[in-house]
N, C-alpha and C positions, 0 to 999 in steps of 0.2 A: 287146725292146720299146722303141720309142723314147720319148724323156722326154714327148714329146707325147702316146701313147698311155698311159704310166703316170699320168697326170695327170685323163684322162680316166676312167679305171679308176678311181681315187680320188672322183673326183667322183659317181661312178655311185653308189659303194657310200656315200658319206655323203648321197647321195640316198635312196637306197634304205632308209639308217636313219631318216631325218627324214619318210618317205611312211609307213614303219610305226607310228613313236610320233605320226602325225598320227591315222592311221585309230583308233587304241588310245584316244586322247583323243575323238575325234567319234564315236566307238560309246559311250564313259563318257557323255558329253556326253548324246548323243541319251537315253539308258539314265537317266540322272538327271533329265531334261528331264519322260521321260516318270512317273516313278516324282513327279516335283513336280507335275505337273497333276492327280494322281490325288490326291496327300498336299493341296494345293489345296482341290478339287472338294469335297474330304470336310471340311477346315476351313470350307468356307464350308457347308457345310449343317449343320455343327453348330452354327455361328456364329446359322444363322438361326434354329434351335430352340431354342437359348440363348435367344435374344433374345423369341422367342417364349412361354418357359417361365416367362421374369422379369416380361412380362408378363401375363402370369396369375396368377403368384403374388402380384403387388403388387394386380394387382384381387381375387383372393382374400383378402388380407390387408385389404384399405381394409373389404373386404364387414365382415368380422368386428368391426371398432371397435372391435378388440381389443389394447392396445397392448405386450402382451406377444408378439402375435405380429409388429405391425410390428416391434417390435424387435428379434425372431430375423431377419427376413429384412434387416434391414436391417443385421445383422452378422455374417449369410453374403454380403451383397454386399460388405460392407467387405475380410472375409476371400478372396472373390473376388479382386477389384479389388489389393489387395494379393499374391496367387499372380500374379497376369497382370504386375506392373511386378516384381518380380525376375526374370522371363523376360526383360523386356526392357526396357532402360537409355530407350531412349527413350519410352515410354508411361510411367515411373515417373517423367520428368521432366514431362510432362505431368500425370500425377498430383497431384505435388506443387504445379505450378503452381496447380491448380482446388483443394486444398486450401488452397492461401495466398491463392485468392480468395472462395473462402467464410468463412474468419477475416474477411478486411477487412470481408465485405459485411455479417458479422454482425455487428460492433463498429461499421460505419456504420450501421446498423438501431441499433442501442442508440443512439447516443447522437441519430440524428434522433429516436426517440421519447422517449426523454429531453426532450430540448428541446421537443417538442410535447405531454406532457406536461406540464410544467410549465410553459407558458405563454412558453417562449424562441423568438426567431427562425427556424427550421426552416432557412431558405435560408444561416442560417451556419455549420451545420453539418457541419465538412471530416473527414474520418479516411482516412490511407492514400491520398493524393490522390482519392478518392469527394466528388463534389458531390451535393446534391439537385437534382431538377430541377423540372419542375411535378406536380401529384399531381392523380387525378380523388377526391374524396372529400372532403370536410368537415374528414375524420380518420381516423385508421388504424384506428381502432378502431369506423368502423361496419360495416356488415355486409362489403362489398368497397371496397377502394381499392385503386388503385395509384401506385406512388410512380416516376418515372422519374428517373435519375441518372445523371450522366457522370465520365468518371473525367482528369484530367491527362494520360493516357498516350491520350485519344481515343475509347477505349470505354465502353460503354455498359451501363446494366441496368438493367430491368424486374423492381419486386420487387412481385409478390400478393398485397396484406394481408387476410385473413378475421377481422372481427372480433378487431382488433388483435393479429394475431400472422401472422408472415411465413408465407405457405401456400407461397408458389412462387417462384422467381426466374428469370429469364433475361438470362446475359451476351451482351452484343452486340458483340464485337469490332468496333474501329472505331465503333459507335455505331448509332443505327437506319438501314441501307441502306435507299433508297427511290431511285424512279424520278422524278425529276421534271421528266423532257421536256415530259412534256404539261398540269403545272398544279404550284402548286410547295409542293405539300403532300400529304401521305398518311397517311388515319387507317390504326392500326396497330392498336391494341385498342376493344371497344367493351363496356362490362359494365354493370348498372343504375345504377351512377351516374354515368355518363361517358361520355365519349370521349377517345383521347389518338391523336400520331401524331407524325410527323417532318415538319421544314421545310427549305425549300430557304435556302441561305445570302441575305438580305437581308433576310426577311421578319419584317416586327417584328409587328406584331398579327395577332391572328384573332380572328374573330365565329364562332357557329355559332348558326344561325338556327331555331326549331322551326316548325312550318308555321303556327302562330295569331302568325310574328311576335316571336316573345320571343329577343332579342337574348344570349348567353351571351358572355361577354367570355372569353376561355381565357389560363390562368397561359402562358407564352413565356420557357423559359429553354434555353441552348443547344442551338438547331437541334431543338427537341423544344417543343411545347403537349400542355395537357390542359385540359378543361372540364369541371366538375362539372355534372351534369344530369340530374335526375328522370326517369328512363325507366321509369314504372308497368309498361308492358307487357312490355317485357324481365325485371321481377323476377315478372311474371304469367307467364313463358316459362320462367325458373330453376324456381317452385312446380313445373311442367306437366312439367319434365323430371324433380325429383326425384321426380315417384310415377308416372314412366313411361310419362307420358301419349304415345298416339300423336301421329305427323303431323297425323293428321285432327282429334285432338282439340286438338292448338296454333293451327290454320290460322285460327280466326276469333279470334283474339287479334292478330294483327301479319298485315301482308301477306305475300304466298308468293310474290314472283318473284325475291327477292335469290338468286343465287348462290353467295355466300360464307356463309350458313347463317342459322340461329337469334340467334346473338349479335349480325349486322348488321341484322336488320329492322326494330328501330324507329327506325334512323337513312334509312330510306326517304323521308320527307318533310324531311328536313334539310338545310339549303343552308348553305354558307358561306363565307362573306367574309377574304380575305385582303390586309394592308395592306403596304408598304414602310416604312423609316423615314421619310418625308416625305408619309404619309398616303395617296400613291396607291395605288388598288386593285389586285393583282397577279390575284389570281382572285375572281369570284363566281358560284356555281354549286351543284350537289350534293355533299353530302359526300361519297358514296363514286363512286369512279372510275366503276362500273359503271352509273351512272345518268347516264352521258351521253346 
């Protein structure tokens, strides 16, 4: 055989072992690909039955007013939530982070009611880099307020006071997102005593105007307003929900063609005025988008 054909012979056969261990891997390959779509498929429907399960039980638990039972369910989620971040390193670092932000937001609640409590500045109020920002409500401690706050690092949060004690919170990374191509303001919540929402970068005042005319001047501190504002019918809509009152039986209380539900209708007749630092008008119009 000449050196040319034995060379060729060699190449054949370490061909021939590298086309075998190919095929041995893309049969493993396809063989595990398929065996994941299925292990997959099945994660995700339990995933949604879980999600499903928890909410039930938390409306079964609220039902009971029972706080013995919130309390079990709420340290089987702990105990949850804790089994799911030793699985895996990165949701435990997530974890931890939304544990160390619930510490700040709770030691920022203490000490702004602190302060508003006892008759101190509220807007001076710093912990953990958390600011206050504008609040719709009198005080925390009437029936609903909400308190909006941004934080040094840019983000944001929405805390839900019931009769001065925090009901609910929402963090808002980055701060409240809002769309303002086409007007440079956007209400974000609306509850009976209020309105609150996000600003576009310039905008130093806002009016919110009620239909008989009555001018509401709104607190404006970073890129966020709120207005405190008597909205009768809205807390005539909360009564009307709490005892299950139908559609039919809410509809002659607030108008019926808003979109966005029960909590926007009595801001139907609402206009408002948006100023620059230099007084000029930026918008004036309806408060909510949809009433263009």
């Amino acid at each position: 055989m000449t050196a040319q054909g034995e060379k060729l012979n060699i190449a054949e056969e370490r061909f021939g072992a590298v086309m075998a261990r190919l095929r041995t891997l893309a049969d493993a390959f396809l063989t595990a690909e398929d065996e994941y779509r299925t292990t997959r498929t099945e994660v995700e429907r339990l995933g949604r039955e879980l999600h499903e399960a928890f909410i039930e039980a938390d409306l079964v638990a609220e039902s009971t007013q029972d706080p013995r039972v919130l309390a079990e369910l709420q340290a089987f989620n702990e105990t949850y939530q804790d089994a799911r971040a030793e699985r895996d390193p990165e949701l435990a670092q997530e974890r931890a982070a939304r544990a160390r932000w619930r510490e700040e937001i709770s030691s920022f609640v203490a000490a702004y009611q602190y302060a508003e409590f006892n008759g101190l500045p509220v807007q001076a109020v710093s912990h953990a880099g958390w600011h206050p920002g504008p609040r719709i409500g009198a005080h925390t401690a009437v029936a609903h307020s909400i308190v909006l706050a941004y934080h040094d690092s840019g983000d944001g949060a929405v805390l839900f006071f019931r009769e001065g004690h925090l009901d609910s919170y929402l963090h808002t990374p980055g701060g409240l997102h809002s769309d303002f191509s086409a007007r440079p303001f956007e209400v974000k919540f609306v509850i009976e005593s209020g309105v609150c929402g996000a600003l576009a970068p310039g905008v130093e005042m806002v009016e919110v105007i009620s239909e008989n005319g009555t001018v509401f001047t709104a607190d404006v501190v970073a890129q966020t307003f709120a207005a405190t504002i008597d909205l009768p019918s809205e807390r005539r809509l909360n009564l009307l929900r709490e005892s299950d009152a139908s559609p039919d039986d809410r509809a002659p209380v607030t108008p019926n063609n808003d979109s966005r539900g029960d909590d926007y209708e009595t801001m139907h007749h609402f206009t408002v005025r948006v100023y620059d630092d230099a007084g000029a008008v930026l918008y004036a119009g309806p408060a909510l988008a949809d009433r263009f």
